[in-house]
PAKETI-341753 format. One line per 3 residues: number of its first residue (from 1); for each residue z, x, y of C-alpha. Coordinates in Angstrom, 3 decimals. Layout:
N
NUM) Z X Y ~ ...
//
This chain:
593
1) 70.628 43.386 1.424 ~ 67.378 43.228 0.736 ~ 65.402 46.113 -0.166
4) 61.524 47.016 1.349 ~ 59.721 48.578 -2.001 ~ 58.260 51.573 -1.188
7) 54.407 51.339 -0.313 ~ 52.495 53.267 -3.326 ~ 54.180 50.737 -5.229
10) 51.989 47.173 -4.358 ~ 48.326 47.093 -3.341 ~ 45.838 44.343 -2.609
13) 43.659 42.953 -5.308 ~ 40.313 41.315 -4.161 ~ 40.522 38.014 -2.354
16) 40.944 37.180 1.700 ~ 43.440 39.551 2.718 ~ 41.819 42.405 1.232
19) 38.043 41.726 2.544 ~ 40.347 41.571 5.755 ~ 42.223 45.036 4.775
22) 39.111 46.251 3.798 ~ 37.037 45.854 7.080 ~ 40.170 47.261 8.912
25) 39.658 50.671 6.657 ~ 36.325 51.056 7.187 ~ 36.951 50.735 10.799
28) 40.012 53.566 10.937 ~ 37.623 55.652 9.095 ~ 34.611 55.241 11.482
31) 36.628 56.453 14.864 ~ 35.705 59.842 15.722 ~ 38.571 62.467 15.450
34) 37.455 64.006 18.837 ~ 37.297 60.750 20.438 ~ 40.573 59.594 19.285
37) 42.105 62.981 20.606 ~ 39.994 62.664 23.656 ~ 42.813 62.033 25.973
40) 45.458 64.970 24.428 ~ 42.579 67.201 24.836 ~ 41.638 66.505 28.966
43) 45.839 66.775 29.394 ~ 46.058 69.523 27.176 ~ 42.888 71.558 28.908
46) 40.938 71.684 26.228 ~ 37.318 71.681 26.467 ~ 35.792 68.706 24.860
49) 31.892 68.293 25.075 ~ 31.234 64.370 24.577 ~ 28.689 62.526 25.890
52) 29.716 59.467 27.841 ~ 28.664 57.250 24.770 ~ 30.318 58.575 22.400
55) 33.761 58.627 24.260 ~ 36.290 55.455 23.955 ~ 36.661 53.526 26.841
58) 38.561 50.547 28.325 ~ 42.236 51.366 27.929 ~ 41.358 54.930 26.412
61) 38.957 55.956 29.289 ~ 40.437 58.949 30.965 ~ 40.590 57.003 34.268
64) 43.079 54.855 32.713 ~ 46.806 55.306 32.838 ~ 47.480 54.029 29.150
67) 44.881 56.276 27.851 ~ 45.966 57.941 24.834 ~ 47.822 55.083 23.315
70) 45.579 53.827 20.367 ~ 46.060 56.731 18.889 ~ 49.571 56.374 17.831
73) 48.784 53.107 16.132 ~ 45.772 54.502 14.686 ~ 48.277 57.207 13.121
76) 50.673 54.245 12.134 ~ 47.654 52.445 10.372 ~ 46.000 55.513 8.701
79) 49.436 56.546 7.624 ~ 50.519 53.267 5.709 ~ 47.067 53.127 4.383
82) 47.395 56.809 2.726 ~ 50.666 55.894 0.746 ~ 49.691 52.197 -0.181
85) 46.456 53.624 -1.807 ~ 46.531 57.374 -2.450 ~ 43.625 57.246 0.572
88) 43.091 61.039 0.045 ~ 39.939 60.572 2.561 ~ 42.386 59.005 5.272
91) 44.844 61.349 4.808 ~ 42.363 64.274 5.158 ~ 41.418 63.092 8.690
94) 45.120 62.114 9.735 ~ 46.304 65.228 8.634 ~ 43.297 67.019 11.109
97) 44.532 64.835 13.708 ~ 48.147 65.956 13.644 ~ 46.653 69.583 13.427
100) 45.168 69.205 16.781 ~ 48.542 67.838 18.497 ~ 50.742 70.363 17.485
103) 47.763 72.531 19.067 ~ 47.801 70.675 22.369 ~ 51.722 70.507 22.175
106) 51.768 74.673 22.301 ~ 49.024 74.278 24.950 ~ 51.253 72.501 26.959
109) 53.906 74.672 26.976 ~ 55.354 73.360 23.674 ~ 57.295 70.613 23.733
112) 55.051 67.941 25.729 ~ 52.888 65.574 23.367 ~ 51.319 63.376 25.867
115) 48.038 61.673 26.759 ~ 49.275 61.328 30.139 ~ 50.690 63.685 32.711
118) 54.417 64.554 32.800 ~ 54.663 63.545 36.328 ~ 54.187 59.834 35.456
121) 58.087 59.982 34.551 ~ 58.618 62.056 37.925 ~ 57.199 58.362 39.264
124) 59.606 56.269 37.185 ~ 62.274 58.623 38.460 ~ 61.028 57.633 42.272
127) 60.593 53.869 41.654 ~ 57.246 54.398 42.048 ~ 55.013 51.820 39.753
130) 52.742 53.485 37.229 ~ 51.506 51.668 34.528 ~ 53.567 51.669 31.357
133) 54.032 55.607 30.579 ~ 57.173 54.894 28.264 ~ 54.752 52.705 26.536
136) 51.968 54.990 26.039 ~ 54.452 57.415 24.869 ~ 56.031 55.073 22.387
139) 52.916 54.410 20.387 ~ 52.273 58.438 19.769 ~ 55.820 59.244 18.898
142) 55.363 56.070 16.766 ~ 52.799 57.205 15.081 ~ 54.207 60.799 14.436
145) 56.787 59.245 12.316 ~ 55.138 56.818 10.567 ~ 53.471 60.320 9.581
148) 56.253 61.933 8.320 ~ 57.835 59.044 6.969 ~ 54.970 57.680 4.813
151) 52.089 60.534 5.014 ~ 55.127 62.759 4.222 ~ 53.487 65.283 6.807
154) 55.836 67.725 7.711 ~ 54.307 69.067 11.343 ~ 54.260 65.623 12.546
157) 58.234 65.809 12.047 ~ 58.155 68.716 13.894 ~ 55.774 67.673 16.781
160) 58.394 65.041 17.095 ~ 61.390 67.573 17.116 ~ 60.006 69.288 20.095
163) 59.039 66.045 21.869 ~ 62.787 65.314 21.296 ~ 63.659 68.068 22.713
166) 61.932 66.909 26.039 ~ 63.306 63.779 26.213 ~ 66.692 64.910 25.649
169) 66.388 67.162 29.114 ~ 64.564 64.136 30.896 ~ 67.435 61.501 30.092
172) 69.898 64.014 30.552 ~ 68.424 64.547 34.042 ~ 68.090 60.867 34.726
175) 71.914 60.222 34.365 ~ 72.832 61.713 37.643 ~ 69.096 61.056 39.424
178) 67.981 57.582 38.302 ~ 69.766 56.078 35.945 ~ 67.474 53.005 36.089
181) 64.445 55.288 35.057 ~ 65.230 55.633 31.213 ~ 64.811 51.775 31.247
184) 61.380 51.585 32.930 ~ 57.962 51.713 32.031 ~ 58.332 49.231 29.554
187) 60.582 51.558 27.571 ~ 61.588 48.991 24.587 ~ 59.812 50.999 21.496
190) 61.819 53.672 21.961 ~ 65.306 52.796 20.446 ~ 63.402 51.769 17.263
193) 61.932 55.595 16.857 ~ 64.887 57.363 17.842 ~ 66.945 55.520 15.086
196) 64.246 56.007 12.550 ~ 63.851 59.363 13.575 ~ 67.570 60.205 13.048
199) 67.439 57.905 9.814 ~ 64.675 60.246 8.742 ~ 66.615 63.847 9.721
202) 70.001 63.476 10.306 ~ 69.623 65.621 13.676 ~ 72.283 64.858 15.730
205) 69.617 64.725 19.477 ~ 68.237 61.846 17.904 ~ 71.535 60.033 18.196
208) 72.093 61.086 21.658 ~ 69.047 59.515 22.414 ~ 69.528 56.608 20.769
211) 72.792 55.864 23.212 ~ 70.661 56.425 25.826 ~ 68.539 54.338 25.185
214) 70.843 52.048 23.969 ~ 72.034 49.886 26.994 ~ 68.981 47.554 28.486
217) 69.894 44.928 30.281 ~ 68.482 42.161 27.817 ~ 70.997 43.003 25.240
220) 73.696 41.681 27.854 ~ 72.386 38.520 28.634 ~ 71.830 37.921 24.630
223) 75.694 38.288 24.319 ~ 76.021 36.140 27.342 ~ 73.883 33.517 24.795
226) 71.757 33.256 28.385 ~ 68.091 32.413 27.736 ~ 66.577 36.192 28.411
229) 63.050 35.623 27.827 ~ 61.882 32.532 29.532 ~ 58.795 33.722 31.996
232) 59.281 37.400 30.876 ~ 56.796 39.496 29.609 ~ 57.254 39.179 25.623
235) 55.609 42.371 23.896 ~ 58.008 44.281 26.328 ~ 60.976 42.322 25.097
238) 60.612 41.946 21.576 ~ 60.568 45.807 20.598 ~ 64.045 45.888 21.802
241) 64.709 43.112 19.201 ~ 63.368 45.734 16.479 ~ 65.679 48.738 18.015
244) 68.727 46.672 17.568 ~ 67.228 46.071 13.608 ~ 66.909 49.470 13.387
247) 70.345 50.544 14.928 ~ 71.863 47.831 11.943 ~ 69.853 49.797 9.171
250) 71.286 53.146 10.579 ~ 75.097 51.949 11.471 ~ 75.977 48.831 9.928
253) 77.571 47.807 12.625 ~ 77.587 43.783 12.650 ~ 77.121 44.200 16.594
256) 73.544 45.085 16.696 ~ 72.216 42.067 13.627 ~ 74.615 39.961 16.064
259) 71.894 40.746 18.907 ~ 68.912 40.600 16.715 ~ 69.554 37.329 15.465
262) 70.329 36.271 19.268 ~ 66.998 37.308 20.226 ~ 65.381 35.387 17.127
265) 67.875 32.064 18.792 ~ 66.311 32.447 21.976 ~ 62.902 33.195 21.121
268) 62.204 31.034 18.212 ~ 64.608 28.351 17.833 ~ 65.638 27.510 21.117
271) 61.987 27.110 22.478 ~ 59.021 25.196 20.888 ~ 55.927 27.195 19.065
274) 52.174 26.081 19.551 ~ 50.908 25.016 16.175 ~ 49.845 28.693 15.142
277) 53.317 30.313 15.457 ~ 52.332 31.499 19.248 ~ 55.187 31.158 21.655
280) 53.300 32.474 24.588 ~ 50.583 31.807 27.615 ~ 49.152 35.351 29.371
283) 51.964 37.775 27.593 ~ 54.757 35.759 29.076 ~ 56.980 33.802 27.403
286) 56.834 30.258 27.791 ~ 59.996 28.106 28.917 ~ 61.172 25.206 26.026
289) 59.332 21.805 26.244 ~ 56.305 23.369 29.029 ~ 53.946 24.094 26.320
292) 50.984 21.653 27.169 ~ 51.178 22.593 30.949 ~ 50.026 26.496 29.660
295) 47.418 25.958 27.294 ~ 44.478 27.702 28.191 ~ 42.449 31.357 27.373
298) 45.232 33.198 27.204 ~ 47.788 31.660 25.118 ~ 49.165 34.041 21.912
301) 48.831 37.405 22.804 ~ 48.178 38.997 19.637 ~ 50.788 41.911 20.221
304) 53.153 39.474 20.173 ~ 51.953 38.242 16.786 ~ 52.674 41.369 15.180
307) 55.558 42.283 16.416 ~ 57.569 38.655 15.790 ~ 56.444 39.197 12.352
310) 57.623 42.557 12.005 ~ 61.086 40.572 13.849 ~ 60.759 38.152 11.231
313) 61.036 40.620 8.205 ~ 63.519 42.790 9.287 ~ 65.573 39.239 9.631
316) 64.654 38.325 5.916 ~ 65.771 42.119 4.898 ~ 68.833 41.483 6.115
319) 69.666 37.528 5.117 ~ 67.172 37.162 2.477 ~ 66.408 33.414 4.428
322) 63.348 31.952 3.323 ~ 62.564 30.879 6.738 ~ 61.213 33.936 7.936
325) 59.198 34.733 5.630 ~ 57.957 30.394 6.413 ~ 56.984 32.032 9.608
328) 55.536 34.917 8.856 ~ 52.854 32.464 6.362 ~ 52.195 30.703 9.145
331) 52.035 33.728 11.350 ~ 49.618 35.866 8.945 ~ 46.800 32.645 8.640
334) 46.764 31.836 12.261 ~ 47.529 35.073 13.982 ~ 46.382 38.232 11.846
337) 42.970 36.043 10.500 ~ 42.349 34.368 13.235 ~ 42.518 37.069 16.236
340) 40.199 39.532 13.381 ~ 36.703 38.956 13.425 ~ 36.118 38.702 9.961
343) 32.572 40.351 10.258 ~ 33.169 43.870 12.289 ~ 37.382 43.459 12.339
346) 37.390 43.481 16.225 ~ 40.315 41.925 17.942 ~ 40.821 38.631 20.023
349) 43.370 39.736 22.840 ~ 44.525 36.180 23.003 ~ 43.412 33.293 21.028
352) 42.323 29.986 23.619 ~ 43.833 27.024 22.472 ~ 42.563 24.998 25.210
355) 39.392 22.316 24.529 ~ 36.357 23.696 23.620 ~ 37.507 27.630 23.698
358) 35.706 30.375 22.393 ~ 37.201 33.355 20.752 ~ 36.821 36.978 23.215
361) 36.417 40.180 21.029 ~ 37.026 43.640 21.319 ~ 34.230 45.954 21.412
364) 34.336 49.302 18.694 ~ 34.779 52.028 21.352 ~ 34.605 50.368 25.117
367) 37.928 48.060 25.392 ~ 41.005 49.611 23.293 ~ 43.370 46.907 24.513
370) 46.913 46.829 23.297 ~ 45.895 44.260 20.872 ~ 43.298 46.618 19.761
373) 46.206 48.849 18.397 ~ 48.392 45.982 16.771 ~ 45.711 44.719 15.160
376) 44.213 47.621 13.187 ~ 48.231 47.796 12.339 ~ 48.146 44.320 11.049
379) 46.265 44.532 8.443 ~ 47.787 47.253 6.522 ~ 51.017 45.896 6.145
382) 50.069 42.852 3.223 ~ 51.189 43.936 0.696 ~ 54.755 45.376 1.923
385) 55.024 41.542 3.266 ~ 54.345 40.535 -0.894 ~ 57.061 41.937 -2.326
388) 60.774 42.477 -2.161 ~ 63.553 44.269 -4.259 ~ 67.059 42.498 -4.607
391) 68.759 44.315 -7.523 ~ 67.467 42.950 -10.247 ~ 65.594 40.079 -8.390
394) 61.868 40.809 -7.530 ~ 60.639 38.522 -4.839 ~ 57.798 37.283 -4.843
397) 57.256 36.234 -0.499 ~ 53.735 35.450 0.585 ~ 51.124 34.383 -1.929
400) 48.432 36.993 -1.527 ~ 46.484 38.359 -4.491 ~ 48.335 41.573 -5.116
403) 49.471 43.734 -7.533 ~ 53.484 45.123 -7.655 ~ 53.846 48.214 -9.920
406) 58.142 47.642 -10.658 ~ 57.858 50.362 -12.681 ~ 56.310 52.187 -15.646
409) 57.372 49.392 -17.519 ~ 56.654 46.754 -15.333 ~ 53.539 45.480 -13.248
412) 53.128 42.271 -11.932 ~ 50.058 40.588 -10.306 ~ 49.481 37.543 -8.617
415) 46.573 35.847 -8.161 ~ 44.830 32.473 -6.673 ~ 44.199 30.539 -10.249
418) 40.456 29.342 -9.844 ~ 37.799 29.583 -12.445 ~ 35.061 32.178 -11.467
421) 31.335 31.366 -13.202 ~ 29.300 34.298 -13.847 ~ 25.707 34.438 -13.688
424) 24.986 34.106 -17.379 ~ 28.172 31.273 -17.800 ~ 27.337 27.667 -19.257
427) 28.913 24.955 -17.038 ~ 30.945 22.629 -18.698 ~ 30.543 18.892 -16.743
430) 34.418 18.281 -18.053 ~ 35.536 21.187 -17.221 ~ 38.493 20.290 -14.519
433) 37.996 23.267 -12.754 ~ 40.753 23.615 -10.249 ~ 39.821 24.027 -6.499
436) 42.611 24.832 -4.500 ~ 44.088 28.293 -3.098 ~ 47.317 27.062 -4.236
439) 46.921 27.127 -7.351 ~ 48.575 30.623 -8.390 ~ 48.844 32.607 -11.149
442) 51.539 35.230 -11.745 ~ 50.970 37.469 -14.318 ~ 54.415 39.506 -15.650
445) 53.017 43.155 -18.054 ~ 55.437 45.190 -19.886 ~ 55.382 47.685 -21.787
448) 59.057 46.611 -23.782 ~ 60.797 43.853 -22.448 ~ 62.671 43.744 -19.720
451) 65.213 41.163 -18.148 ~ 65.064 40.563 -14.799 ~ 64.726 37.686 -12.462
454) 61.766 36.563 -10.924 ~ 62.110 34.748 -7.204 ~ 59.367 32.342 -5.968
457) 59.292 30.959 -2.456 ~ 59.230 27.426 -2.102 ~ 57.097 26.688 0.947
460) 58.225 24.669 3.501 ~ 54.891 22.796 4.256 ~ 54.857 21.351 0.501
463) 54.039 17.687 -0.041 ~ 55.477 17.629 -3.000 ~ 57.651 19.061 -5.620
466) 55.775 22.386 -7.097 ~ 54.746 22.608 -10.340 ~ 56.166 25.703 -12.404
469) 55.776 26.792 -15.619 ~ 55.735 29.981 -17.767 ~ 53.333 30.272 -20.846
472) 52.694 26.339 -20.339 ~ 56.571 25.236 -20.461 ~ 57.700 24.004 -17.312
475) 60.566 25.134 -15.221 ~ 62.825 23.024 -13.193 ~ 64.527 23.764 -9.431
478) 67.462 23.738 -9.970 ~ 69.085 24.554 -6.429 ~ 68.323 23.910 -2.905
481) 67.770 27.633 -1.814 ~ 64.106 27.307 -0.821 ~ 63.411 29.660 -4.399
484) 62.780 29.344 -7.575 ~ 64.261 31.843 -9.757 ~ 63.579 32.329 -13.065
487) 65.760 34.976 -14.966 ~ 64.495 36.193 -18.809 ~ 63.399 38.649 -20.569
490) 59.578 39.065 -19.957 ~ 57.115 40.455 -22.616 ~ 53.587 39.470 -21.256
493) 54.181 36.507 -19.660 ~ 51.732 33.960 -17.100 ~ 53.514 32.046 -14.469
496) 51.066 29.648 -13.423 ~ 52.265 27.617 -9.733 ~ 51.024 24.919 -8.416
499) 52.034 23.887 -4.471 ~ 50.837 20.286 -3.549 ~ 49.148 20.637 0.114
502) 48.387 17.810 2.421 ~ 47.301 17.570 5.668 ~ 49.796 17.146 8.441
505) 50.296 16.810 12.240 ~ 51.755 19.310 15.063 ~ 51.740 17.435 18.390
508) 52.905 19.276 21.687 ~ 56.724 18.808 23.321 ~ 55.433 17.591 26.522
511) 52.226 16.295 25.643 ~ 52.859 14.387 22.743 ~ 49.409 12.750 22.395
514) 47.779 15.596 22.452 ~ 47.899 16.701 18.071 ~ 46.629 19.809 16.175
517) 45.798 19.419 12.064 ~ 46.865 21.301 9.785 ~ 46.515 21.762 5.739
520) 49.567 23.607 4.854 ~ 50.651 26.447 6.512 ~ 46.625 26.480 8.073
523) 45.283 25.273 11.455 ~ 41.892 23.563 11.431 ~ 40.041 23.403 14.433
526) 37.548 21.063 15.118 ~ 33.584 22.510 15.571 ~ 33.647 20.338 19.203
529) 33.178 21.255 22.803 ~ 36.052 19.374 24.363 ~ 38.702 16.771 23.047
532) 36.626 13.771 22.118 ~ 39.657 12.153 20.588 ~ 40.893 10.811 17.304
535) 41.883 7.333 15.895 ~ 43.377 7.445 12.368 ~ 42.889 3.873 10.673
538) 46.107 3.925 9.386 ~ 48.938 4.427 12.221 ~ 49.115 7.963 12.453
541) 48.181 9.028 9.054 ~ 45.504 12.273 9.448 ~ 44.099 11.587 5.849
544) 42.758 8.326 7.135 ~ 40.560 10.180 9.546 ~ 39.774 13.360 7.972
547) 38.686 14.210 4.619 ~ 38.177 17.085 2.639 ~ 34.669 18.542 2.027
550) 34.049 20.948 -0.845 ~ 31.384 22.893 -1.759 ~ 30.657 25.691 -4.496
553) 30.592 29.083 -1.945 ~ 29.762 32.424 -3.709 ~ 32.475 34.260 -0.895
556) 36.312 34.968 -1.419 ~ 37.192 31.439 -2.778 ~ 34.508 29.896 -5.197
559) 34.975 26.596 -3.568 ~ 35.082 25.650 0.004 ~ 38.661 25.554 1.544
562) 40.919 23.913 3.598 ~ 37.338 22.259 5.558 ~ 37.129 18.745 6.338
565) 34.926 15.903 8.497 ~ 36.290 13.131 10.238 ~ 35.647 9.549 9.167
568) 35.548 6.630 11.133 ~ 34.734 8.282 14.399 ~ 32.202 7.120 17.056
571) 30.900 10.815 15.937 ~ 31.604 12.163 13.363 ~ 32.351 15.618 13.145
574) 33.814 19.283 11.267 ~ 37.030 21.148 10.762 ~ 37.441 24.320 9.347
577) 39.890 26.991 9.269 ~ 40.897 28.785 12.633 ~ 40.910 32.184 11.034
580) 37.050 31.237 10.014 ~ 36.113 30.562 13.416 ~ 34.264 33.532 14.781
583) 31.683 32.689 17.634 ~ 31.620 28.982 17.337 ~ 33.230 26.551 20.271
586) 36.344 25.117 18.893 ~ 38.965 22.596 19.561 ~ 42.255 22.687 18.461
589) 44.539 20.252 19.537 ~ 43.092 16.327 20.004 ~ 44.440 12.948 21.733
592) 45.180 10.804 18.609 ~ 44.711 7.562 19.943
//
């Protein structure tokens, strides 16, 4: 199997992703502690003296019945964030922050963590609707142990003992009063915590919750191979995908990979994806060949982004199959860069793929949607996404300037291979300076040599065969298994990769004339108001009606990329990237005529 490298062990180095990572930070850091903990105060009776300003709103506001819930991912975030980097300043404040639980936990009698009122599960016991408490629950227990587990903070492991401790009484009490209750609320998250929780301790309640949480009634209909998602709310379903991935990690048992790769069957293969990755129209899932009759606002909820992804790599963990980590490329460009607003990091709850759409985005501290959490998530898990462990393989899985410390002996970096002028440089008019993001150079430092293999993806979008070498003499594929491996004994070496890119097509099931562009694993989307409609001289061919535009840019990339203009058009017009699209009105998919 597989194994994730620990996170203090790869980092970002400057280029897209990090400006992305970097925003996110700065963001995490800017929350108020009292306004984050508003909600486990009010519960907890503890006098909090905010202004109405200065309090978060939207989902958090105290009138809400998910208030409470950002927190946990906020926890999750700050946490990977403070082992990736050694973010002493982050850790500071998430280490106050798990100070004042444990104090609201004794407050409230000493066991009960939440934002919300106990007698929301005395509702789910009754069959009474209330919005979601399981849920709201989920993402603070969440981020308790992604405290303990990566912050290494030991009272958030024993906030989450007590909490335990109150669960185990509930479900015990739910047996014999409403069986049906553990399995409301939209309950999914918790198998996954459980299971890490016991992974993490070894305490035998953990199990017991784990088999009682254990039994939804998704998991039969998988086994049944009956389609169990079509018109169902996804970001419910799709956590109980990642407590069956964590139930393999913890037993081994072949039953529970048997069910995650069934989900993966029925959500991925067995239905269509819009040209982004996005399976989904106003959080439901959307039924195979119907997805031209949903496009609209609301299609790719970006929970559901995240959390496929995270589906996606506990699925490569386990098979090593280059096809997840395919989709999680495609995923990362067109979900996690193009639902961030690359100027204040805010999220886009869904992202329109409809004619002429324009992006929606979250406010700071007045909307705290679901998406809100996911997102400031998102963008600290890069560089775990980089770089794999498989004996001694090191895998090298999305192409993202980063650095990957091995060991003391061994650091490797990878980079985007473009020539960077500084002020005082002479241009050189033959210098054949090269212009593309996939142009990549891997850079291998020891201290002696070493011998181990290095494993490069082979991208499924190429257009052609790569071009490999090390120190200027080329390697050669020599199998079909979608890598590149290339076993020596390294002493300061340069890998430099090039990946031929074209533009393609991605035209929908049931609306075949309608096509989106795309340049690699990238969606463009065209700076129009509504479909106007393309012609390509050449039969289909996109190249015949698009072409590229470059220009020197002093931003992440030193020239333009992936932007284009049509040709040929009655009027002519732009493309760009759809993560660069922030407030403009954009079109995605077109009728090629």
């Amino acid at each position: 199997m597989i194994q994730l490298i620990q996170p203090n062990k790869a980092r970002l180095l400057p280029g897209l992703f990090k400006e992305r990572a970097d925003i996110n930070r700065a963001y995490l850091m800017e929350l108020e502690t009292e306004s984050l903990l508003q909600n486990f105060y009010l519960e907890a009776a503890v006098r909090i003296d905010r202004n109405l300003e200065d309090m978060h709103l939207g989902w958090e506001s105290p009138a809400c019945q998910l208030r409470g819930h950002f927190l946990g991912h906020w926890m999750s975030a700050v946490a990977m964030l403070s082992a990736q980097n050694n973010d002493i300043e982050l850790k500071a404040k998430l280490d106050i922050v798990i100070d004042e639980l444990e104090r609201c936990q004794k407050l409230n009698g000493g066991e009960w963590i939440g934002s919300i009122p106990e007698k929301y599960f005395e509702k789910l016991a009754d069959d009474e609707y209330i919005w979601s408490p399981q849920y709201t629950m989920h993402k603070t227990l969440l981020g308790l142990y992604h405290s303990a587990l990566y912050a290494e903070n030991r009272k958030a492991a024993e906030i989450m003992s007590r909490a335990a401790d109150w669960y185990m009484r509930w479900t015990e009490k739910m047996q014999t009063v409403n069986p049906h209750a553990v399995y409301s609320g939209e309950e999914g998250g918790m198998l996954e915590v459980w299971a890490g929780m016991y992974r993490l301790t070894g305490e035998e309640k953990y199990l017991t919750l784990v088999e009682r949480y254990s039994h939804p009634s998704i998991f039969k209909k998988l086994e049944n191979g009956e389609d169990a998602l079509s018109d169902c709310h996804a970001n419910a379903s799709i956590p109980w995908a990642h407590g069956a991935a964590a139930m393999y990690e913890v037993t081994g048992d072949e039953k529970w990979l048997g069910l995650v790769k069934a989900f993966w069957k029925c959500a991925v293969e067995d239905r269509e994806s819009f040209c982004t990755g996005g399976q989904n129209s106003g959080e439901y899932w959307i039924a195979p060949k119907r997805l031209g009759a949903f496009i609209g606002e609301r299609t790719q909820e970006f929970c559901t982004v995240y959390n496929m992804v995270r589906l996606a790599d506990y699925l490569f963990l386990f098979t090593g199959e280059k096809r997840y980590a395919d989709y999680i490329e495609k995923n990362l460009y067109n979900g996690f860069l193009a639902q961030q607003n690359k100027f204040t990091g805010m999220p886009a709850y869904f992202l329109p793929l409809k004619a002429g759409s324009r992006k929606k985005w979250g406010s700071r501290k007045h909307d705290f949607w679901c998406c809100h959490g996911t997102m400031v998530q998102a963008h600290t898990i890069y560089p775990s996404l980089c770089w794999y462990e498989d004996g001694e393989r090191v895998i090298v899985s999305q192409y993202i300037n980063s650095r990957y410390d091995r060991s003391e002996n061994v650091t490797i970096t990878q980079n985007i291979d473009m020539k960077y002028y500084g002020s005082g440089a002479l241009f050189d008019e033959n210098d054949n300076s090269r212009m593309s993001r996939w142009y990549l150079k891997i850079g291998v430092r020891v201290k002696t040599p070493e011998e181990f293999t290095l494993s490069l993806r082979i991208p499924d979008w190429l257009s052609g065969e790569p071009v490999i070498s090390v120190d200027g003499e080329e390697i050669k594929l020599v199998d079909g298994s979608g890598y590149c491996d290339i076993r020596r004994v390294w002493s300061d070496n340069t890998v430099s990769v090039y990946f031929p890119v074209k533009l393609s097509t991605d035209a929908l099931p049931d609306f075949p004339e309608l096509t989106a562009f795309l340049e690699g694993p990238v969606v463009l989307a065209g700076l129009r108001g509504g479909d106007c409609g393309i012609t390509p001289k050449q039969g289909c061919a996109p190249e015949s009606a698009l072409v590229n535009v470059t220009e020197h840019t002093y931003s992440t990339f030193p020239w333009q990329q992936s932007t284009y203009r049509t040709v040929g058009q009655p009027e002519n017009f732009s493309f760009v990237p759809l993560y660069d699209i922030t407030d403009e009105e954009y079109t995605v998919y077109f009728t090629v005529k």
